[in-house]
N, CA and C atoms of all chains as a GROMACS GRO file, in nm:
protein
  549
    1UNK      N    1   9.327  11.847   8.481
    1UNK     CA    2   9.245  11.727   8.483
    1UNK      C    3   9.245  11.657   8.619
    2UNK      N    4   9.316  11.669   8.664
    2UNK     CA    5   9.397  11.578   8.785
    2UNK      C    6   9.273  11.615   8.919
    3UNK      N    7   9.214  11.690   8.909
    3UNK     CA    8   9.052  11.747   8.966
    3UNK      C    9   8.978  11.671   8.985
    4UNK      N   10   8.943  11.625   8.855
    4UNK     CA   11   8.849  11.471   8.842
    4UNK      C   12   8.846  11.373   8.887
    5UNK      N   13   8.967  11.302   8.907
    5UNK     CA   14   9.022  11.207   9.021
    5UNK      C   15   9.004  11.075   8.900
    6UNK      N   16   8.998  10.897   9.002
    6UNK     CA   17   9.003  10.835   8.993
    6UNK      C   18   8.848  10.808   8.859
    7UNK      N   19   8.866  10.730   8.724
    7UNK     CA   20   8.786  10.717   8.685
    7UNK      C   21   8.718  10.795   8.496
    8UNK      N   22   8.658  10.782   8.474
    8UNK     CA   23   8.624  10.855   8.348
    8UNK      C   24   8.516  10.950   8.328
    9UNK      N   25   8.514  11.076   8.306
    9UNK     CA   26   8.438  11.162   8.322
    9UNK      C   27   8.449  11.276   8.233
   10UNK      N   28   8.295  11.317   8.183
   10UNK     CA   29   8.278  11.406   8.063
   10UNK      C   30   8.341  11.546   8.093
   11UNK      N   31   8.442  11.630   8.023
   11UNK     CA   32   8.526  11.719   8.053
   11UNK      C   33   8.460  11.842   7.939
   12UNK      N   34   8.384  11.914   7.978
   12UNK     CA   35   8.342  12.063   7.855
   12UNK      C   36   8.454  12.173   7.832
   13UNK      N   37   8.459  12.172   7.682
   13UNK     CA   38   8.577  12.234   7.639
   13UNK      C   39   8.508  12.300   7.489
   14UNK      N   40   8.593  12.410   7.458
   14UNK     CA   41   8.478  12.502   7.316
   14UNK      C   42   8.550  12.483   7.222
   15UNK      N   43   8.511  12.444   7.093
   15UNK     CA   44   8.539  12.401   6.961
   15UNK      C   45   8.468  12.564   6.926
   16UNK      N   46   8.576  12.580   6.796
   16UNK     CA   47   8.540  12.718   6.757
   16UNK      C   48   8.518  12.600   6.575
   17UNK      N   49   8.373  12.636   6.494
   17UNK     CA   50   8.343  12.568   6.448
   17UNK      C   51   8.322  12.695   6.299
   18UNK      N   52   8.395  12.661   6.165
   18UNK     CA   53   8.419  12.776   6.062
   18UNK      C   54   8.306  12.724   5.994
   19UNK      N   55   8.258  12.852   5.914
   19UNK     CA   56   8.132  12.768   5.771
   19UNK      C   57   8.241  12.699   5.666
   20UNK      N   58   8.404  12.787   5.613
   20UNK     CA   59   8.409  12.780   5.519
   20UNK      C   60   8.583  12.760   5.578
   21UNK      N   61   8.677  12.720   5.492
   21UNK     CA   62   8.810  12.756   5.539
   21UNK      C   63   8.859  12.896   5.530
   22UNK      N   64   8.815  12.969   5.516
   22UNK     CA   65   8.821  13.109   5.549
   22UNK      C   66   8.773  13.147   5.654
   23UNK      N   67   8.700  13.061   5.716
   23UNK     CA   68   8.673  13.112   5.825
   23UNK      C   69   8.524  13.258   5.836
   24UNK      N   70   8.486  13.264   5.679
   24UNK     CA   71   8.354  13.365   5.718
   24UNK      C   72   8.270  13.362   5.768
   25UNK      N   73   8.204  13.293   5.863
   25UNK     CA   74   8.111  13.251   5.940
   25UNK      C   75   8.166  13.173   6.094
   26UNK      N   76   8.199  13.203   6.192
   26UNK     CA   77   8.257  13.152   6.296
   26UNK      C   78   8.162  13.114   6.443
   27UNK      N   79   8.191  13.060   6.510
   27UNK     CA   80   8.078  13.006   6.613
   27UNK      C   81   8.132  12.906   6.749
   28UNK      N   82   8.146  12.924   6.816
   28UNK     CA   83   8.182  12.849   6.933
   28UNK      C   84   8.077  12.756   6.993
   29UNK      N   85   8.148  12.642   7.016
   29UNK     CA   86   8.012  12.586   7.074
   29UNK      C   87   8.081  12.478   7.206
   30UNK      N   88   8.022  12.452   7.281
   30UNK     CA   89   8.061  12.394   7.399
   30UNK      C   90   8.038  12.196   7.354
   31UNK      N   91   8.141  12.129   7.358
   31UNK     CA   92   8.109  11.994   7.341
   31UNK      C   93   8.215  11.950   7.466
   32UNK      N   94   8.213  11.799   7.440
   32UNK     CA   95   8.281  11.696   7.568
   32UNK      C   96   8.368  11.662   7.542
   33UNK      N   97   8.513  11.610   7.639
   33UNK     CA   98   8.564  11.494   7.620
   33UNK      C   99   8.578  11.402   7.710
   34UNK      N  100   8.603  11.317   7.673
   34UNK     CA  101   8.605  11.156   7.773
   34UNK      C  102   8.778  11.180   7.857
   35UNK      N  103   8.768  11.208   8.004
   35UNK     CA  104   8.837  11.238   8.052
   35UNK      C  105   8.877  11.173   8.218
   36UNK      N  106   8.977  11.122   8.201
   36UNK     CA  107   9.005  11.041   8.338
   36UNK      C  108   9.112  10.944   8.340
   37UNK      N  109   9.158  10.936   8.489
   37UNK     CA  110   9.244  10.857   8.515
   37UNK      C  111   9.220  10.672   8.565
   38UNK      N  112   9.257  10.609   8.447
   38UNK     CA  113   9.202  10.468   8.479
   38UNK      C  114   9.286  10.380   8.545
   39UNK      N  115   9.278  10.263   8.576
   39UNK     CA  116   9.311  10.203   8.640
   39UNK      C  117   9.388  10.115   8.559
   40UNK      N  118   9.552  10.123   8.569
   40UNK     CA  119   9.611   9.963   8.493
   40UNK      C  120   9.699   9.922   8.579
   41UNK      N  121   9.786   9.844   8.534
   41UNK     CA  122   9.926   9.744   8.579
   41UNK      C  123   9.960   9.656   8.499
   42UNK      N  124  10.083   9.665   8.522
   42UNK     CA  125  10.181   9.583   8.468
   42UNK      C  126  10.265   9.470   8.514
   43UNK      N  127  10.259   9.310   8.486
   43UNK     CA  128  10.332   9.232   8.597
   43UNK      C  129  10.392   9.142   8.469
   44UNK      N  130  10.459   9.048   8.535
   44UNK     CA  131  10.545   8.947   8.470
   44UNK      C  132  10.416   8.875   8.390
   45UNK      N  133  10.472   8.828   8.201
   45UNK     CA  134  10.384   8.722   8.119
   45UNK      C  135  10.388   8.618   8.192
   46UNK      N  136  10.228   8.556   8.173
   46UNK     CA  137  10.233   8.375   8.172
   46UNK      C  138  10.369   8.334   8.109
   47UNK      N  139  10.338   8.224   8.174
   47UNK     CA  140  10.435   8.140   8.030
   47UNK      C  141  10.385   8.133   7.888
   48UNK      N  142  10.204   8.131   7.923
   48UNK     CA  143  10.182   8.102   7.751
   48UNK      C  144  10.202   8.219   7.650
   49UNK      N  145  10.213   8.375   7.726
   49UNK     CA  146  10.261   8.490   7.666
   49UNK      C  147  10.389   8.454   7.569
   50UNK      N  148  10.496   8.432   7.683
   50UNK     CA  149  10.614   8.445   7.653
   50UNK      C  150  10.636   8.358   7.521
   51UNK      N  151  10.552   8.241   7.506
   51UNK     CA  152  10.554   8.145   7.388
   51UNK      C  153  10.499   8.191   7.306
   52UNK      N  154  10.390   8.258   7.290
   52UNK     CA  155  10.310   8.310   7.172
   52UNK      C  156  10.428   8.453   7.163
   53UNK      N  157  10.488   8.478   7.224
   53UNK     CA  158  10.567   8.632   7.168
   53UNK      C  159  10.708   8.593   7.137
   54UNK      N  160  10.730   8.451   7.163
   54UNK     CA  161  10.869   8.392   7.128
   54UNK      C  162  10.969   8.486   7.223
   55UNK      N  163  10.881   8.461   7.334
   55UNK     CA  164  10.943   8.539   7.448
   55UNK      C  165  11.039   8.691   7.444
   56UNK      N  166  10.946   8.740   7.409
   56UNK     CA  167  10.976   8.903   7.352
   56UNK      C  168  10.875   8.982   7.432
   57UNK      N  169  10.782   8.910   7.468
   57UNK     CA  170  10.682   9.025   7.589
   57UNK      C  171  10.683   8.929   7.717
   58UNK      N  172  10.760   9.007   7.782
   58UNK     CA  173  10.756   8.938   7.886
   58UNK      C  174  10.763   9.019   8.032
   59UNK      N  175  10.631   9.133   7.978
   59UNK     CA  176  10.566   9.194   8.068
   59UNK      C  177  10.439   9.213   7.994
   60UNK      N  178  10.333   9.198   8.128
   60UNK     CA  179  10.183   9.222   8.014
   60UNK      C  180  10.143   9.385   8.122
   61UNK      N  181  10.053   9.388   8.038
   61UNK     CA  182  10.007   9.552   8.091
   61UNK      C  183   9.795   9.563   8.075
   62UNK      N  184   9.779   9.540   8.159
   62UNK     CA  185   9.640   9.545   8.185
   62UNK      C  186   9.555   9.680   8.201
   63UNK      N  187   9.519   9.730   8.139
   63UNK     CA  188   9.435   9.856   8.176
   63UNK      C  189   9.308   9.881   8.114
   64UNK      N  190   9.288  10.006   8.180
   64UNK     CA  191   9.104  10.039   8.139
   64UNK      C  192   9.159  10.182   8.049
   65UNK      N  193   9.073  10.216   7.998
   65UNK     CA  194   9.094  10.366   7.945
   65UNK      C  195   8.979  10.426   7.931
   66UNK      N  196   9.000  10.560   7.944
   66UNK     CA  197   8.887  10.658   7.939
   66UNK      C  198   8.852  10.679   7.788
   67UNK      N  199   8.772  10.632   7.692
   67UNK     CA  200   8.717  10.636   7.601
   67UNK      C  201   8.553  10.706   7.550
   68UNK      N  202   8.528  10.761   7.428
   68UNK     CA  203   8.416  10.783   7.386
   68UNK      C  204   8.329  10.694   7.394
   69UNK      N  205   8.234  10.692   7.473
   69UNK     CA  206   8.162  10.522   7.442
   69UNK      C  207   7.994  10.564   7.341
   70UNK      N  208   7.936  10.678   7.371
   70UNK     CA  209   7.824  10.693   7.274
   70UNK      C  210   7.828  10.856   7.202
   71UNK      N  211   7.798  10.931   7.106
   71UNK     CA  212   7.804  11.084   7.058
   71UNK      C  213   7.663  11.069   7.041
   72UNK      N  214   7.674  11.199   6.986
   72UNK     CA  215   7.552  11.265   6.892
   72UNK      C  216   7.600  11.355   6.891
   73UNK      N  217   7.544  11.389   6.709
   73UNK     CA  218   7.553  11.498   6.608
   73UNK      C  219   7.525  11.618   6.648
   74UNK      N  220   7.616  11.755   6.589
   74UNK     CA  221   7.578  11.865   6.674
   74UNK      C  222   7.562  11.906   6.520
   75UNK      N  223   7.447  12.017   6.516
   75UNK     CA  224   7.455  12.062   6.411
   75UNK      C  225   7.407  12.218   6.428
   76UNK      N  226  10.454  10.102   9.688
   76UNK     CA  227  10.335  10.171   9.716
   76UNK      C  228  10.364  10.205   9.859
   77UNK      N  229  10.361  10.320   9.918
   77UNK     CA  230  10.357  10.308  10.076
   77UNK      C  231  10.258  10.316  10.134
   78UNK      N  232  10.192  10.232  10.232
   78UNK     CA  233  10.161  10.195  10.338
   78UNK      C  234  10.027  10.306  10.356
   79UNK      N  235   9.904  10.328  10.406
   79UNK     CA  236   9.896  10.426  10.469
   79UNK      C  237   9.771  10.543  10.319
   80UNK      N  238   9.840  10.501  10.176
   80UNK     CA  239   9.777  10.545  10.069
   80UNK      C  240   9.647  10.517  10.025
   81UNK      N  241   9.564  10.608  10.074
   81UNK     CA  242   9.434  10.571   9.997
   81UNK      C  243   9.423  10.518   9.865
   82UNK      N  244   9.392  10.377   9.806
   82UNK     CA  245   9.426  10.321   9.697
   82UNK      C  246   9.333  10.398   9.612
   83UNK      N  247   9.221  10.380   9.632
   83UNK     CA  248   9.111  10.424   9.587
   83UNK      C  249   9.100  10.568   9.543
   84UNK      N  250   9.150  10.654   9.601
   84UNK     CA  251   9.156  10.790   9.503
   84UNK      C  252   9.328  10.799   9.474
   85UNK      N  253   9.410  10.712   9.476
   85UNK     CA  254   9.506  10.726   9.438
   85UNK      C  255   9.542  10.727   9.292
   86UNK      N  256   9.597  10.835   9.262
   86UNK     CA  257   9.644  10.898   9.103
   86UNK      C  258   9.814  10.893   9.054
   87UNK      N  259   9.868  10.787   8.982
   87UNK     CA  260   9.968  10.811   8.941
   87UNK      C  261  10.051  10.653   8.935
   88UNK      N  262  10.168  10.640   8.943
   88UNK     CA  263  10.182  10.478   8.930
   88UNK      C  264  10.335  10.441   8.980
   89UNK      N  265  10.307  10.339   9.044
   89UNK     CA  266  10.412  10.295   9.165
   89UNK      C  267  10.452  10.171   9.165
   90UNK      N  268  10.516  10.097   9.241
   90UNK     CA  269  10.559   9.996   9.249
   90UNK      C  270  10.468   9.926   9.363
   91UNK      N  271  10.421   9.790   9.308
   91UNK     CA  272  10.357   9.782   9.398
   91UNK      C  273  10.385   9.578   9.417
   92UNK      N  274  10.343   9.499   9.515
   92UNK     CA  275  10.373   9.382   9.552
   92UNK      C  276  10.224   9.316   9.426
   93UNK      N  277  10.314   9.172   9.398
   93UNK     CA  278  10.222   9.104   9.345
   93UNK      C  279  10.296   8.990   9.269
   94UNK      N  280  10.184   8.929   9.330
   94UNK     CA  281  10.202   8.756   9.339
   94UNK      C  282  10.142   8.654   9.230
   95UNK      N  283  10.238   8.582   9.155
   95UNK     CA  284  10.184   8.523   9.038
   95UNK      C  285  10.235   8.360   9.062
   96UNK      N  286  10.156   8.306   8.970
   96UNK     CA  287  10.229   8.151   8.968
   96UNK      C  288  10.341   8.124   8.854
   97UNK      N  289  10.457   8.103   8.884
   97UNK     CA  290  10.533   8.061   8.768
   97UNK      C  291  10.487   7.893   8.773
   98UNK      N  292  10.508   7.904   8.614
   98UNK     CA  293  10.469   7.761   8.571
   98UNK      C  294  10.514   7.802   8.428
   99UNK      N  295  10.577   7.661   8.389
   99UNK     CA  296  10.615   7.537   8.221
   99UNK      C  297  10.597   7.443   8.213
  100UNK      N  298  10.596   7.397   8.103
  100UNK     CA  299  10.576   7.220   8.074
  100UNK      C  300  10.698   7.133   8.111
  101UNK      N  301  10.669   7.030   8.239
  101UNK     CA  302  10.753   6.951   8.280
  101UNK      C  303  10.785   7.021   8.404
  102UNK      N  304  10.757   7.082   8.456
  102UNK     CA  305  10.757   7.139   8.586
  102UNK      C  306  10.697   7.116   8.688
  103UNK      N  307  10.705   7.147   8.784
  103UNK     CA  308  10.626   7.188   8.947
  103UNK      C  309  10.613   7.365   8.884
  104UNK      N  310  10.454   7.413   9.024
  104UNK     CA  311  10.453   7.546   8.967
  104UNK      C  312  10.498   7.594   9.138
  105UNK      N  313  10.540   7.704   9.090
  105UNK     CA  314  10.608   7.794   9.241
  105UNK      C  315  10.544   7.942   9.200
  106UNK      N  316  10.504   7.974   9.380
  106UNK     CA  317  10.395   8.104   9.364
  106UNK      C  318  10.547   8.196   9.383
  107UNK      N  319  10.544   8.329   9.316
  107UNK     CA  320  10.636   8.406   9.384
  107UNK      C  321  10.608   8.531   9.346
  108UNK      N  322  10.626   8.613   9.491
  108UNK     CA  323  10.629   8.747   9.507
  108UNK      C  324  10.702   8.820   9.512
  109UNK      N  325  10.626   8.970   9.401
  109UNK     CA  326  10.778   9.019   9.383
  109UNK      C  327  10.707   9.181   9.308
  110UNK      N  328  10.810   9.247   9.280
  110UNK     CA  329  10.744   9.383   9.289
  110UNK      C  330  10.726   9.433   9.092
  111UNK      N  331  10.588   9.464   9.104
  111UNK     CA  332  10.496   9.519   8.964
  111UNK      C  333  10.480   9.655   8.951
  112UNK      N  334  10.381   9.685   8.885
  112UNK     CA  335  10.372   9.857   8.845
  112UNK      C  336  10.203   9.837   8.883
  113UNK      N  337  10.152   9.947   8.915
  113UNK     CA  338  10.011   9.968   8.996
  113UNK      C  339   9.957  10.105   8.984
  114UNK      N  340   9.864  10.128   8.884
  114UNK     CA  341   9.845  10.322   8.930
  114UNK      C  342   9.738  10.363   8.831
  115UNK      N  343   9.709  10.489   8.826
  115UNK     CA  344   9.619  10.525   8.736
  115UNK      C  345   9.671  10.655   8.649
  116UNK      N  346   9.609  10.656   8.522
  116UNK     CA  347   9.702  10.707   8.422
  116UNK      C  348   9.633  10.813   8.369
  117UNK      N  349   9.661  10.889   8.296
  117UNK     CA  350   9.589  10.970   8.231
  117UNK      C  351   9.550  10.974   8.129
  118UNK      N  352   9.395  10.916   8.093
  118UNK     CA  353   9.400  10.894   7.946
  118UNK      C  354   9.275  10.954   7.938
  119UNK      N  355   9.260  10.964   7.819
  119UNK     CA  356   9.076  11.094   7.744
  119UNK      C  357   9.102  11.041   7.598
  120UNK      N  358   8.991  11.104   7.567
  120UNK     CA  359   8.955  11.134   7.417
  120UNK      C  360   8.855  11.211   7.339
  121UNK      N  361   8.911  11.323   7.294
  121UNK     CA  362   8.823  11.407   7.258
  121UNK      C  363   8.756  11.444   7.138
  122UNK      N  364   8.660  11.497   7.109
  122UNK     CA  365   8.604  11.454   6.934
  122UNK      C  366   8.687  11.606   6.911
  123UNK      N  367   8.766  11.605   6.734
  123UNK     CA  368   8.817  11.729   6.656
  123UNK      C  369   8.739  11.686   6.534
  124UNK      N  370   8.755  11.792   6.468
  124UNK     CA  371   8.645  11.835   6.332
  124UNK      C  372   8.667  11.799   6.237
  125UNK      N  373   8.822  11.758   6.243
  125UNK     CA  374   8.869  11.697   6.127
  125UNK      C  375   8.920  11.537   6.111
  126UNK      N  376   8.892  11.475   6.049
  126UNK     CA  377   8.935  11.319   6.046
  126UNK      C  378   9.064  11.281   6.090
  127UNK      N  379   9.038  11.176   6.194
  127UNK     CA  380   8.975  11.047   6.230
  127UNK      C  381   8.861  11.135   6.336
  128UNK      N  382   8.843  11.244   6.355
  128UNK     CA  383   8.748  11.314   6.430
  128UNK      C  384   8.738  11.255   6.591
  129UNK      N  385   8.847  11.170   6.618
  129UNK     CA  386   8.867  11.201   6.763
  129UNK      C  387   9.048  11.161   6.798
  130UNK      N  388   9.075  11.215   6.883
  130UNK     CA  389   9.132  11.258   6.939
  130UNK      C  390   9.210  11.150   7.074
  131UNK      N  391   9.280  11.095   7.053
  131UNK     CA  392   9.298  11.026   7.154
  131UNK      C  393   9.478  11.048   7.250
  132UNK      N  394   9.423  10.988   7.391
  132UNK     CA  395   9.567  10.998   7.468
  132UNK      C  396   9.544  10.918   7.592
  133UNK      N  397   9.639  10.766   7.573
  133UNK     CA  398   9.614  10.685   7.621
  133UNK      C  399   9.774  10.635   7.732
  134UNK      N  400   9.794  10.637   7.781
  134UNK     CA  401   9.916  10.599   7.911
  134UNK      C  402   9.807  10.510   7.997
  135UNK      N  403   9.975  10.422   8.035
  135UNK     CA  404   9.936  10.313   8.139
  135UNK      C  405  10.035  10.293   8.198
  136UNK      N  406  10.010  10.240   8.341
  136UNK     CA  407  10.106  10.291   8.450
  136UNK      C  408  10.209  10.102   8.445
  137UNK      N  409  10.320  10.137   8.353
  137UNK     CA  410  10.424  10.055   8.348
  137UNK      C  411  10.566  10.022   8.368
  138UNK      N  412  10.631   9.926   8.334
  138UNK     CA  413  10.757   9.928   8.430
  138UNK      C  414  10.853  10.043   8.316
  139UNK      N  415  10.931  10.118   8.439
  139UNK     CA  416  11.044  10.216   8.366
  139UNK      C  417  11.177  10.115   8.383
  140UNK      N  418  11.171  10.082   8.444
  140UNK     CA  419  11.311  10.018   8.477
  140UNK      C  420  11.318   9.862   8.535
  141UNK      N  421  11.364   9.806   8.493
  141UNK     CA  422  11.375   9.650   8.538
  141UNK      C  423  11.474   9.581   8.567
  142UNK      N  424  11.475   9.466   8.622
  142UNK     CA  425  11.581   9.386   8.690
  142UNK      C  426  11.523   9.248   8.678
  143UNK      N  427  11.638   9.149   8.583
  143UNK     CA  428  11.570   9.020   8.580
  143UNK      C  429  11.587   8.927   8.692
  144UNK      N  430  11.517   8.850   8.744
  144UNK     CA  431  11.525   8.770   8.865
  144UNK      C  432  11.495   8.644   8.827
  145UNK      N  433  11.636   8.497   8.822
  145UNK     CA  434  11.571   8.376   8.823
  145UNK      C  435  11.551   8.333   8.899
  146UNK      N  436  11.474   8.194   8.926
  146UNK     CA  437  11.442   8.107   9.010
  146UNK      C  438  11.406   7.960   8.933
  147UNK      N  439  11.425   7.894   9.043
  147UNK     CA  440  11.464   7.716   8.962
  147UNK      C  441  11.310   7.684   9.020
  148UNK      N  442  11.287   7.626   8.954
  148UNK     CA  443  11.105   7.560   8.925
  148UNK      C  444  11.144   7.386   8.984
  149UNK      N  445  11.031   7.405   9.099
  149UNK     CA  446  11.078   7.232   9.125
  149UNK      C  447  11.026   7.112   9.069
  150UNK      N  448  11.061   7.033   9.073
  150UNK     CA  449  10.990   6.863   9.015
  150UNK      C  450  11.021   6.896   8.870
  151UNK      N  451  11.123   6.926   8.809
  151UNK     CA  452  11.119   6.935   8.654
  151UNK      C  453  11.184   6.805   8.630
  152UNK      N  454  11.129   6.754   8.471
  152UNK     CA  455  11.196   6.641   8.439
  152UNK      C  456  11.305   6.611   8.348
  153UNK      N  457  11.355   6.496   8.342
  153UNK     CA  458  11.503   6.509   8.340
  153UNK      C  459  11.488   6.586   8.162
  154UNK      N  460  11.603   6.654   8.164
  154UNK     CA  461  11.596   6.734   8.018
  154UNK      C  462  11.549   6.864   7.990
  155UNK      N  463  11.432   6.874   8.156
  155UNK     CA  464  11.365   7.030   8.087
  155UNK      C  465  11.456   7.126   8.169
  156UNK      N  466  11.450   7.240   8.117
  156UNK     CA  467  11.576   7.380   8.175
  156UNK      C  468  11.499   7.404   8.331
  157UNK      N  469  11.485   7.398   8.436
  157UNK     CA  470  11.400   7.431   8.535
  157UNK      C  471  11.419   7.578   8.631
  158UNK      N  472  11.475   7.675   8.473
  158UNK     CA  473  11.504   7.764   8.553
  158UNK      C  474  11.390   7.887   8.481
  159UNK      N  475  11.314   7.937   8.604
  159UNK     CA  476  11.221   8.039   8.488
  159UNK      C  477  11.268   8.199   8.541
  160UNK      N  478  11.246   8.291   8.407
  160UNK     CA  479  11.320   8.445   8.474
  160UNK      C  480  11.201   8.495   8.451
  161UNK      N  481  11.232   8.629   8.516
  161UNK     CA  482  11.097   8.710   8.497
  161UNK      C  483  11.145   8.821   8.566
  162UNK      N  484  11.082   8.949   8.503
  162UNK     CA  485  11.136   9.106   8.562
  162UNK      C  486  11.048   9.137   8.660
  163UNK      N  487  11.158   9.262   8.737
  163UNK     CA  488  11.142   9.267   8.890
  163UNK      C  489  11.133   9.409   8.875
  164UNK      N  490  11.035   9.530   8.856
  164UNK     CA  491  11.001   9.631   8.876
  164UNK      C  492  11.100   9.724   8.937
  165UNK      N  493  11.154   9.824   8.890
  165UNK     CA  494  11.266   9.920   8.966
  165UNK      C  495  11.199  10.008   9.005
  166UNK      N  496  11.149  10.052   8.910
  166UNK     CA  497  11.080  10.196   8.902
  166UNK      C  498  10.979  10.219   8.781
  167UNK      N  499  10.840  10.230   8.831
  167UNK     CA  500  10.734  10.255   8.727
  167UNK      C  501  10.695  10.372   8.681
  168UNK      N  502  10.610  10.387   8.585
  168UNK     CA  503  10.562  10.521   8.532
  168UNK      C  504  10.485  10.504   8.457
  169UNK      N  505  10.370  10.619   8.438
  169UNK     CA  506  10.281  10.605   8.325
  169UNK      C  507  10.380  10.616   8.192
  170UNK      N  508  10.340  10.533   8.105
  170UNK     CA  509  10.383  10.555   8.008
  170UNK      C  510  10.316  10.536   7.852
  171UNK      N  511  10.365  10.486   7.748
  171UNK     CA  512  10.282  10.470   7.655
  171UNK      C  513  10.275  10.299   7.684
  172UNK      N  514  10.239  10.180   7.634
  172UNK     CA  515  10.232  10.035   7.620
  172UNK      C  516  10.301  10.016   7.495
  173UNK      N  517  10.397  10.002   7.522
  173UNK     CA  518  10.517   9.914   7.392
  173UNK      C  519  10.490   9.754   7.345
  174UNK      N  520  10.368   9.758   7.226
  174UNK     CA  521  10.356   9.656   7.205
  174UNK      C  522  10.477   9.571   7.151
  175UNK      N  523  10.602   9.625   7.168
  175UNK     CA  524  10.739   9.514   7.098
  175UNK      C  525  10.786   9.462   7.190
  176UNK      N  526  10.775   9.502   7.326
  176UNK     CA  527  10.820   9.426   7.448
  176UNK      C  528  10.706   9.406   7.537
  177UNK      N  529  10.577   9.423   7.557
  177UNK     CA  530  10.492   9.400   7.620
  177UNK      C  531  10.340   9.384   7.544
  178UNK      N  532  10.264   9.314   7.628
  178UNK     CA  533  10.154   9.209   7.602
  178UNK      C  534  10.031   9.358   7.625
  179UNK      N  535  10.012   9.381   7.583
  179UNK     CA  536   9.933   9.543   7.589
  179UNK      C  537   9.779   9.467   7.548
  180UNK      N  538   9.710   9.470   7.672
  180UNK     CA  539   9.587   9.430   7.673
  180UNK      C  540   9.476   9.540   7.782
  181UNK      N  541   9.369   9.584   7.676
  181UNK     CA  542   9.306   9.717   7.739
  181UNK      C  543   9.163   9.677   7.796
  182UNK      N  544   9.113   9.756   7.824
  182UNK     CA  545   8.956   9.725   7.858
  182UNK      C  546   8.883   9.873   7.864
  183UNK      N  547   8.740   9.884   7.781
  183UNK     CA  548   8.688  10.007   7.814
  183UNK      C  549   8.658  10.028   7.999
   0.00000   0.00000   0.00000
């Protein structure tokens, strides 16, 4: 992955797709995944953290993530 | 972070400088700098065939190791504690976000 670099980006990978759980009918097909390295950090809570967590988080962690954001049906 | 690192295609997660305001009620606020976690992580998500039909793997570049550091908050009034702590980054790493000790807040 580490190719892709900074960011989120569609990664093609083959799903082998059965008719039946037996597997009598078999088929490969090429689909996506949501793939990338995002951007976070981690620094010292507000104070108002530390009060709402009864001061038990008292580090916050900010990040983005590489997520599915729209599909469509393969059929 | 050293010096010299292209931030911008930089992959992985470090220690890096950063400056916050401490502040409480009954206080003066004091800016102080001091060392955080900074980086980019490896996260995806991929659709599988079978339910929940995707697939997820999410890391964020956080503290591995810590060191608490106080400091006395000025102009406090008589009665309030004027001492505030807060952790000092040893050594970071992607990791998972431990919502039992940390404030785990994401963004697409």
């Amino acid at each position: 992955y580490e190719a892709l670099g900074p960011g989120c980006h569609l990664y093609p990978f083959n799903v082998t797709i059965r008719s039946d759980r037996r597997g009598t009918c078999r088929g490969t097909h090429v689909v996506h995944a949501c793939v990338g390295y995002c951007e976070s950090s981690a620094f010292p809570s507000r104070y108002s953290v530390l009060l709402a967590s009864n001061f038990t988080h008292n580090i916050t962690s900010a990040s983005q993530c590489c997520t599915i954001s729209r599909d469509s049906r393969v059929r | 972070l050293q010096s010299g690192i292209n931030l911008r295609r930089f992959i992985g997660c470090a220690v890096r400088e950063f400056t916050f305001l401490a502040r409480k009620p009954g206080c003066g606020t004091l800016h102080i700098t001091t060392d955080a976690c900074w980086g980019r992580c490896e996260t995806w998500e991929k659709p599988v065939l079978d339910p929940p039909y995707v697939e997820s793997y999410q890391r964020v570049c956080t503290y591995n190791e810590t060191k608490l550091e106080t400091v006395k908050l000025p102009n406090c009034s008589s009665g309030v504690d004027p001492y505030y702590t807060y952790p000092v980054a040893v050594r970071c790493d992607c990791g998972v976000c431990h919502t039992s000790t940390t404030e785990c807040v994401s963004s697409v």
